[in-house]
N, C-alpha and C positions, 0 to 999 in steps of 0.2 A: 719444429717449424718456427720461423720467427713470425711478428708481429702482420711482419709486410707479406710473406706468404699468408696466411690467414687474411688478410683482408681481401689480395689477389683470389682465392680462394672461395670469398663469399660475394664476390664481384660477376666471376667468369666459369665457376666449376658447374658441369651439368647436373652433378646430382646433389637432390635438394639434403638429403642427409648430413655430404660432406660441409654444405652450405651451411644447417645447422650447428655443427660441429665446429665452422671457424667462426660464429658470431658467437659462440658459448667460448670458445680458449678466449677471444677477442675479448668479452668480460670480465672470466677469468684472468687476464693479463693486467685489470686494475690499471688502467692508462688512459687519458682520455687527451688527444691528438685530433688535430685538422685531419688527416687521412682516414683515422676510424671515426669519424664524426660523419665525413662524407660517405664510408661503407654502413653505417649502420644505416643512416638515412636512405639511401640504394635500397638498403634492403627492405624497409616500411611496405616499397611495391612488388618487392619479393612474391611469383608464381605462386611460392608455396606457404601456405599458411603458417606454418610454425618458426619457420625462416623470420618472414613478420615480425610474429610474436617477441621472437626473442631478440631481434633487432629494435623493438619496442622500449625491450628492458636496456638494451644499451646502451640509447638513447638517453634514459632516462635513472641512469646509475648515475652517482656522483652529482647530485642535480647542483651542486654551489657551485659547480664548474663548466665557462664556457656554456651557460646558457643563450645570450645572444648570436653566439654560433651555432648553433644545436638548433634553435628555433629557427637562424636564417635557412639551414640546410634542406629540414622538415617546410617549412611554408609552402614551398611549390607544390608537393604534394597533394595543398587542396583546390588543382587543378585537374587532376587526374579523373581519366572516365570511370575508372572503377570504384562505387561507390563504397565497398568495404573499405579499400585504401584513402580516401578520401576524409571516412570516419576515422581509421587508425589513425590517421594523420592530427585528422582536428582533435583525438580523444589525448596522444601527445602535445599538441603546442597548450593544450588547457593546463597541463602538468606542468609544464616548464612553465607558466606562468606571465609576469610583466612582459619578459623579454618579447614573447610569443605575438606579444601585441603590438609592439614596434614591426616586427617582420612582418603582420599581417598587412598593415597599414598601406602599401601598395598595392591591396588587392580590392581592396573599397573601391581602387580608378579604372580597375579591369575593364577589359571590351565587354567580355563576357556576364551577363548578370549571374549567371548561376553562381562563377567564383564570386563577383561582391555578396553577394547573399551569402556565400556558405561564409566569408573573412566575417562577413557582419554577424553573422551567427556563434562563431566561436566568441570574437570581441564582445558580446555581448554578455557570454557567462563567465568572462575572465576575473571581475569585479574587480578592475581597473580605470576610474573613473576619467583617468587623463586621455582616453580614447574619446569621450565625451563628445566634446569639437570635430572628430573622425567623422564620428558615426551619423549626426546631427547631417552632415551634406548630404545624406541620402535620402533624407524625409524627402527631398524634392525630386527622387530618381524617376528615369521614365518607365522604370518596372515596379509592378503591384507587387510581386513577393520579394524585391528589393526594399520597397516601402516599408511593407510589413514587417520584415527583418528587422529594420533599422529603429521601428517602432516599439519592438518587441524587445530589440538592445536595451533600448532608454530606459526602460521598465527597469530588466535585469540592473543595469545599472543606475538606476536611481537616481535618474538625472530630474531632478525638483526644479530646475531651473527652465528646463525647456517643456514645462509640464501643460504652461499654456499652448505650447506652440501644437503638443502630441493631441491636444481636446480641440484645436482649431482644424485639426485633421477628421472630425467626427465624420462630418455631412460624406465621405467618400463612403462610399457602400464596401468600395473594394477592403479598406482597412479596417475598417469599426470595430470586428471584435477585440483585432491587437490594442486601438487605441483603448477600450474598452481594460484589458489585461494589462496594458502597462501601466495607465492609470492605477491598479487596484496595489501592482507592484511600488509604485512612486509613495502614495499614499498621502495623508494632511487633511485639512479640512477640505479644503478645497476639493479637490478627490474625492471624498467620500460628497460631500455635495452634488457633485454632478454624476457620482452612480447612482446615488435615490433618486436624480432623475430619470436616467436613462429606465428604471425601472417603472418608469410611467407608459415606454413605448409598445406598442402593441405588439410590435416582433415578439414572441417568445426565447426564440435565439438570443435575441440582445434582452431580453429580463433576466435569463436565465445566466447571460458572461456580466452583466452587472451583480446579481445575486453572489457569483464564486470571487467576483473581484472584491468585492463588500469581505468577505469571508477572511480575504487577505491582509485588508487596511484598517478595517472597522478598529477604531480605539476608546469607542466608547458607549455602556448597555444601551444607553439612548436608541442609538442604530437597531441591535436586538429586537426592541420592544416596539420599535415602529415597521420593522420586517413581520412582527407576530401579528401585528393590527391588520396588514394587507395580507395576511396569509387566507383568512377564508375567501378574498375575493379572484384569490391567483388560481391560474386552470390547474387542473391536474398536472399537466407536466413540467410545471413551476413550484407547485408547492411542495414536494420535496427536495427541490434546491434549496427554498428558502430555509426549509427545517434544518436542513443541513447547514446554511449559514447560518443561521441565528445560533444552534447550539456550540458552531464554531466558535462565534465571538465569543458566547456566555463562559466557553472552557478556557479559554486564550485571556477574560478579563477575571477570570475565578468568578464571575455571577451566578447567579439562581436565575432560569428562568422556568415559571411552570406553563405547561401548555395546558387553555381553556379544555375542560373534560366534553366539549362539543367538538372539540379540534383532533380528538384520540382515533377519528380516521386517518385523519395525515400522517399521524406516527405508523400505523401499519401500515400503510402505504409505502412508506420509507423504509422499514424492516422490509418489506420484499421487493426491495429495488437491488438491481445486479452491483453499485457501488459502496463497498464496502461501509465505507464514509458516513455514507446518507443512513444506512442500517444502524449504521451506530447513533446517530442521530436520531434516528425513529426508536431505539432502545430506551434513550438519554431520557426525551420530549416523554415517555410512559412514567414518569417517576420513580416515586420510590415505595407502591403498591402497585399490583396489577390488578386485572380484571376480568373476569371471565370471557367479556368481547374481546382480550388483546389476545388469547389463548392463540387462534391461527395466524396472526403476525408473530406470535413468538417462535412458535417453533420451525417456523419457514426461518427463524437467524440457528434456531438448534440444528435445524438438518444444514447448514454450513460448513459447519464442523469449526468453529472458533474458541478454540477453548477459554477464553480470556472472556468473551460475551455468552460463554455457557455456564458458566460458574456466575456470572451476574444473574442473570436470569434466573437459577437453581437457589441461588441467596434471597434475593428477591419475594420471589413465589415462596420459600419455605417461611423466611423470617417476617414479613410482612403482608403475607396477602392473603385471604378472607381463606377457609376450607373449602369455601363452596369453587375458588377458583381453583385451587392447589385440584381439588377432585376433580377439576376438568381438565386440570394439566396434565395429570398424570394418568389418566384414562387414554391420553394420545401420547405422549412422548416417545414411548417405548414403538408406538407403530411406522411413529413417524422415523424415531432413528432405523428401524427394519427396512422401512420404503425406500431410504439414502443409503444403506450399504454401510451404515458406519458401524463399530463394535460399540458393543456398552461399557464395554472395561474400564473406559477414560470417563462414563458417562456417572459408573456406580461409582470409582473413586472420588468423583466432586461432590456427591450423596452421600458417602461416609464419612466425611471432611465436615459438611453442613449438617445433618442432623444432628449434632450433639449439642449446638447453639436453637435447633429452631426450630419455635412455637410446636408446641407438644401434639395436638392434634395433626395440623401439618406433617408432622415427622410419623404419625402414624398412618393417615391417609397414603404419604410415599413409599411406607415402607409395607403397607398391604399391597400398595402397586406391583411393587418388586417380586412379592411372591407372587402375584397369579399370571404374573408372565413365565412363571418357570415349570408349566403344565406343557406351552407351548415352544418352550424354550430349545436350540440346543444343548447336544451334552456337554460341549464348550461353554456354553451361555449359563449351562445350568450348575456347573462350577462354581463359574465369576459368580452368578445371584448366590450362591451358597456362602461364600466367599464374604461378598458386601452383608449378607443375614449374621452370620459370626462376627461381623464386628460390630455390624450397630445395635444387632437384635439377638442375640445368642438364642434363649426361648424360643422366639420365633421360628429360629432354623432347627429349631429340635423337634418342635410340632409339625414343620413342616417334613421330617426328612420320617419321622413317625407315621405320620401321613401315609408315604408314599412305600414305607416297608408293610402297612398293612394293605395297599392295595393285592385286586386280583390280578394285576398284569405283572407277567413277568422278568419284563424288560426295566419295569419302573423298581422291583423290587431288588433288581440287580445294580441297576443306576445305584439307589442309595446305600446300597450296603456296596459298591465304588465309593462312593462319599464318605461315609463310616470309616472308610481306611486310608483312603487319603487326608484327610482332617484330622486324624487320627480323634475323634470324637469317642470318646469312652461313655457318655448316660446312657448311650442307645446300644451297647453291645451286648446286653442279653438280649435284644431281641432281632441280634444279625445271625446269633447261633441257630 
């Protein structure tokens, strides 16, 4: 088939296979032409889903070529009632790029606000600052989520210029959190000056989009340290924001900051908040000891299952923190991983990794943990603990499998003499005979 039937093809044919089938050779043909520029984009609104798809990629092959055509072709598209195509459409003109932003530019004057809000939406993540002057005419639209759009552009695009104009927009109720959020995007002194006010206001709402926008701009510990000062007087539903931003800026500037040991509620407060973010922040804000109090914040981030902040955690508590915590730790961990459904396998491995560096007592307190869970263990579980004992503790897995060939049950005394031959353990086989 030539060129021109395949396009005919994915234009007019009923069935969406064949339709597939001519936007793939259409690729495959390595040509990029006003006519398949016009079929591919056809097909963006393509019935069928994979049709789409792959008119997506045809779009967007060749991208040094014929992008201000490619982008004129796609723009209507984000007209379209169907809000999947309307994404496909803008998730396209963001790839093609500059051009993308010229073709949007008559849709900022639409009748319609939805299209200027969605044009204003893409324009705004395109990080093309020459749409700047575009965008800016809408601050005065007669639509609120036209507003807000337009508001939320400036941000994105880092328009420092019009930064008085976006904080003269505050007193609207309608906009305040965007002007709030693009502020934080814009950034400078200034910026950050008028979000430690806005964090005077009694909305929580607006404490709490001041606090994440501070999190974005803040350039300097100063901010940190005056976030930490208001932290005991902020409600509950603030103060793990704040932990969250302060520990942002302190990571983002390389700073220390240490949270007051009166303040080590907030930290677990923050461990058991549903954003990841803030958890980690409440992990940060505990130092670099733990405490017997932090025990049930911690293990509310261990049954997470994060392996990146369970290995902190397991470092932590082995290498630095008193016995008396380590034996409170490890008195729950194992019931707590039981309660979440998670394996220990990934749990023992980070245990065998850390005990050869940590604190001696520590590393034996853990490793008595490990065996008196393998009474109640499965025969799966009671592997793995065999398993993790052979490597950190050899002894230990020999007294314990000793153990378990002198008892009187005989389920236990078959388990280990299982063990004995899978381990292939030789001290213990005169007494498997």
């Amino acid at each position: 088939m030539s060129v021109q039937a395949f396009i005919t093809t994915l234009r007019q044919d009923s069935d969406a296979a064949q339709r597939r089938r001519a936007a793939e050779e259409l690729i495959a043909a390595n040509t990029v032409t006003t006519d398949i520029i016009a079929a591919f984009a056809r097909g963006l609104s393509d019935s069928d889903k994979g049709v789409r798809d792959i008119c997506a990629i045809g779009i967007l092959r060749s991208p040094e070529q014929h992008l201000a055509e490619k982008a004129g072709a796609v723009a209507p598209l984000i007209t379209h009632d169907d809000i999947e195509i309307r994404n496909l459409a803008g998730d396209v003109l963001l790839k093609l790029g500059a051009p993308a932003v010229d073709a949007l530019l008559p849709y900022l004057k639409d009748a319609k606000e939805d299209n200027r809000k969605f044009a204003c939406d893409i324009i705004g993540l395109s990080n093309n600052p020459a749409s700047i002057p575009h965008v800016r005419a809408l601050l005065t639209d007669t639509d609120d989520n036209v507003r807000c759009a337009a508001i939320e552009a400036l941000g994105f695009l880092k328009a420092s210029d019009l930064l008085g104009d976006i904080i003269g927009m505050y007193d609207d109720e309608a906009v305040k959190p965007y002007v709030i959020g693009a502020v934080g995007h814009i950034g400078g002194k200034h910026a950050q000056e008028f979000l430690l006010n806005a964090l005077n206001e009694e909305d929580e709402f607006t404490q709490i989009a001041a606090t994440d926008a501070l999190a974005v701009c803040a350039d300097e510990i100063g901010i940190a340290h005056k976030l930490l000062h208001s932290l005991p007087n902020a409600s509950p539903d603030v103060q793990p924001v704040l932990l969250r931003t302060i520990y942002s800026i302190a990571f983002r500037l390389q700073a220390a900051i240490e949270l007051p040991a009166n303040l080590r509620p907030v930290a677990h407060q923050a461990l058991m908040d549903d954003d990841r973010d803030t958890r980690i922040a409440g992990l940060l804000a505990l130092g670099s000891a733990y405490e017997e109090e932090d025990v049930a914040a911690l293990l509310y981030e261990i049954k997470s299952s994060n392996p990146d902040t369970q290995q902190h955690i397991l470092s932590v508590t082995l290498n630095h923190s008193t016995p008396a915590m380590v034996r409170v730790f490890f008195e729950r961990v194992f019931d707590a991983l039981i309660e979440s459904n998670l394996p220990i396998t990934e749990f023992l491995g980070f245990l065998t990794a850390l005990l050869a560096h940590a604190q001696s007592e520590n590393a034996a307190i853990a490793t008595q943990a490990v065996m008196h869970e393998y009474a109640s263990a499965t025969q799966e579980q009671r592997r793995e603990i065999l398993e993790f004992l052979l490597a950190v503790n050899r002894e230990a897995a020999l007294n314990l499998l000793s153990d378990e060939l002198s008892s009187s049950e005989a389920h236990r005394i078959e388990d280990a003499q299982y063990f004995l031959s899978y381990f292939n353990i030789r001290e213990l086989a005169p007494t498997e005979q």
